[in-house]
C-alpha positions in Angstrom: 112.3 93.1 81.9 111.5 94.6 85.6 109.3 92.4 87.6 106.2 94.2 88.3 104.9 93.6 92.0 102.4 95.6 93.8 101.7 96.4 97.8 98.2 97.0 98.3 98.3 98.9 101.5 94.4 98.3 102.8 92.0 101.2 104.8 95.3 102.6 106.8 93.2 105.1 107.8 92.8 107.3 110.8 89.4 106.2 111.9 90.2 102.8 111.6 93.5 103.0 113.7 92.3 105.9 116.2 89.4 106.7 115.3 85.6 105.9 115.7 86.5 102.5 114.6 90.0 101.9 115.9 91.5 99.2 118.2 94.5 99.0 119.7 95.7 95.8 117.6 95.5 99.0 114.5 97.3 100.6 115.9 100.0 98.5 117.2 100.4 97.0 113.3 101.3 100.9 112.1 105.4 100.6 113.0 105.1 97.3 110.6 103.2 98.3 107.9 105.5 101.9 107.4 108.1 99.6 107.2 107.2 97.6 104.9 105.7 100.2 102.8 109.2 101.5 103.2 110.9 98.2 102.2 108.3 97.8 98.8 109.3 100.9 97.7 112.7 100.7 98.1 112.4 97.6 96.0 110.8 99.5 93.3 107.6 98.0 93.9 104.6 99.6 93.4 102.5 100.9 96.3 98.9 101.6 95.9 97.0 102.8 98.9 92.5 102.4 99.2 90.8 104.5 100.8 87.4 103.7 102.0 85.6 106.6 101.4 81.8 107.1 102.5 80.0 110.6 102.0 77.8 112.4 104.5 74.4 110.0 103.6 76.4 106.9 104.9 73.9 106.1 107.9 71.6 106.1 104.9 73.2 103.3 103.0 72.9 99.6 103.3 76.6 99.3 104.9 74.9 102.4 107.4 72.7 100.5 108.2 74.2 97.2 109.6 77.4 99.0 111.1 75.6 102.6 112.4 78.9 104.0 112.8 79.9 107.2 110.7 83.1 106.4 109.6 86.1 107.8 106.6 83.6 110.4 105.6 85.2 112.1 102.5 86.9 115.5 103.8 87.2 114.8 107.6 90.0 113.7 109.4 89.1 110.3 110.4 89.1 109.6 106.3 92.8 110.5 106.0 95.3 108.3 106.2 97.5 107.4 109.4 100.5 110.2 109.4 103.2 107.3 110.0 101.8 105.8 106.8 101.4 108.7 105.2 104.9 109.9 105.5 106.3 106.1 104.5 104.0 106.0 101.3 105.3 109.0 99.9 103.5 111.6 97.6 104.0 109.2 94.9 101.8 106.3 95.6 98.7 105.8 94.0 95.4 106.4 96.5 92.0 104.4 95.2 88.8 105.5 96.9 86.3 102.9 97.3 83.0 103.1 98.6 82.5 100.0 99.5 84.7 96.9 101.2 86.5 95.6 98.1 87.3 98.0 95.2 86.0 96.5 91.7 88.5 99.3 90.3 91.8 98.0 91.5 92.3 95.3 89.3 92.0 96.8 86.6 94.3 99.9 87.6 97.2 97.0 88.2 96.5 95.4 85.0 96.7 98.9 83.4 99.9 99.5 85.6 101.4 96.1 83.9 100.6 97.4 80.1 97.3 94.7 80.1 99.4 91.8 81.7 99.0 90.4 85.3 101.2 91.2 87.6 103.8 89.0 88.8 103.2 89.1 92.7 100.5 91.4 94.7 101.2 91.9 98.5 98.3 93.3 100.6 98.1 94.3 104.2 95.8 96.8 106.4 93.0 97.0 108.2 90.0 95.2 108.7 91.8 91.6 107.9 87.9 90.4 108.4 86.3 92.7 106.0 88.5 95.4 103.5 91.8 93.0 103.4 89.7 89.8 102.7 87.6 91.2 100.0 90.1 93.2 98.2 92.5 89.8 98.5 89.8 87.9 96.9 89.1 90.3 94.1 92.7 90.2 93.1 92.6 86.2 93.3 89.5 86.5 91.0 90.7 88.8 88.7 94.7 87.0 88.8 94.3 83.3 89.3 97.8 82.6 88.4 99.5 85.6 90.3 100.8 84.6 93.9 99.4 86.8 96.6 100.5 87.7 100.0 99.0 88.5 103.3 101.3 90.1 105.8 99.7 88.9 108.7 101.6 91.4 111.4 100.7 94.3 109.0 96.9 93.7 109.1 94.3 93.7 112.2 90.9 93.1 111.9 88.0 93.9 114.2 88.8 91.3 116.6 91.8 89.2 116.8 89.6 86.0 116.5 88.2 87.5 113.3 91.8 88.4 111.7 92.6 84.9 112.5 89.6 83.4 110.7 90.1 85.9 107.8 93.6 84.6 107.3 92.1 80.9 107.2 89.6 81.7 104.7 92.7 83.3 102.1 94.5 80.1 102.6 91.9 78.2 101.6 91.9 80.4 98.4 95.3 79.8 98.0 96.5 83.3 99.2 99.6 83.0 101.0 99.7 84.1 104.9 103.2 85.1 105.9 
């Protein structure tokens, strides 16, 4: 039987790579991430792409509220993904909108994905290591204590590089593997 292994590919998303809330360490982890989206799917791997997704009130809301930014509005183009990402993900891989940093709903779409088993690896990469990569990663750990995760540290960025360091500590202490 097929191994089934998923790549989460985190928030690659134009706002947060060129956008309101870009950096240039987004943007320089784009060549990367395509191609490892590129290699995963080659691989037969199953590639599922978040999207955070906020609506028009999201200065209203309590993530508005602490980071005043207007950001991956549903509709505009700053909620879209990158185009480099785009075009490596395909028209086949899955897209989960989540409205907040970690989606609830991914695991269990993968566990559906695996006929009500875990998986047998997860990969996850994207953008912000410090906020969407972190609490998606520690969802997954939550929901798949015996399934070995992966960081792809040169495919993720988070909102400073101190903070993508400190994010990557805090998954190895919850026995997420950095590589």
């Amino acid at each position: 039987m097929k191994e089934k292994k998923f790549l989460i590919v985190v928030d690659m998303q134009k706002d947060f790579i060129d956008g309101s809330l870009g950096t240039g360490e987004a943007r320089a982890i784009v060549p990367a991430a395509a191609e490892r989206i590129r290699a995963c799917r080659a691989a037969g791997d199953t590639v599922i792409a978040t999207l955070d997704t906020h609506e028009e009130n999201y200065l209203d809301t309590a993530e508005g509220k602490k980071l005043p930014v207007k950001h991956c509005i549903r509709g505009t183009a700053g909620w879209r993904l990158n185009e480099i990402i785009e075009a490596a993900l395909g028209g086949d891989a899955l897209r989960v909108e989540k409205p907040t940093f970690g989606s609830v709903l991914l695991p269990g779409i993968i566990r559906g994905l695996c006929g009500g088993e875990a998986p047998d690896g997860i990969e996850l990469m994207g953008l912000c290591t410090d906020i969407c990569v972190v609490s998606n990663a520690l969802l997954l750990k939550a929901a798949f204590p015996e399934t070995p995760l992966t960081i792809h540290a040169d495919c993720c960025a988070g909102v400073t590089p101190d903070k993508h360091l400190a994010a990557l500590e805090t998954m190895r202490s919850c026995q997420i593997d950095v590589i």
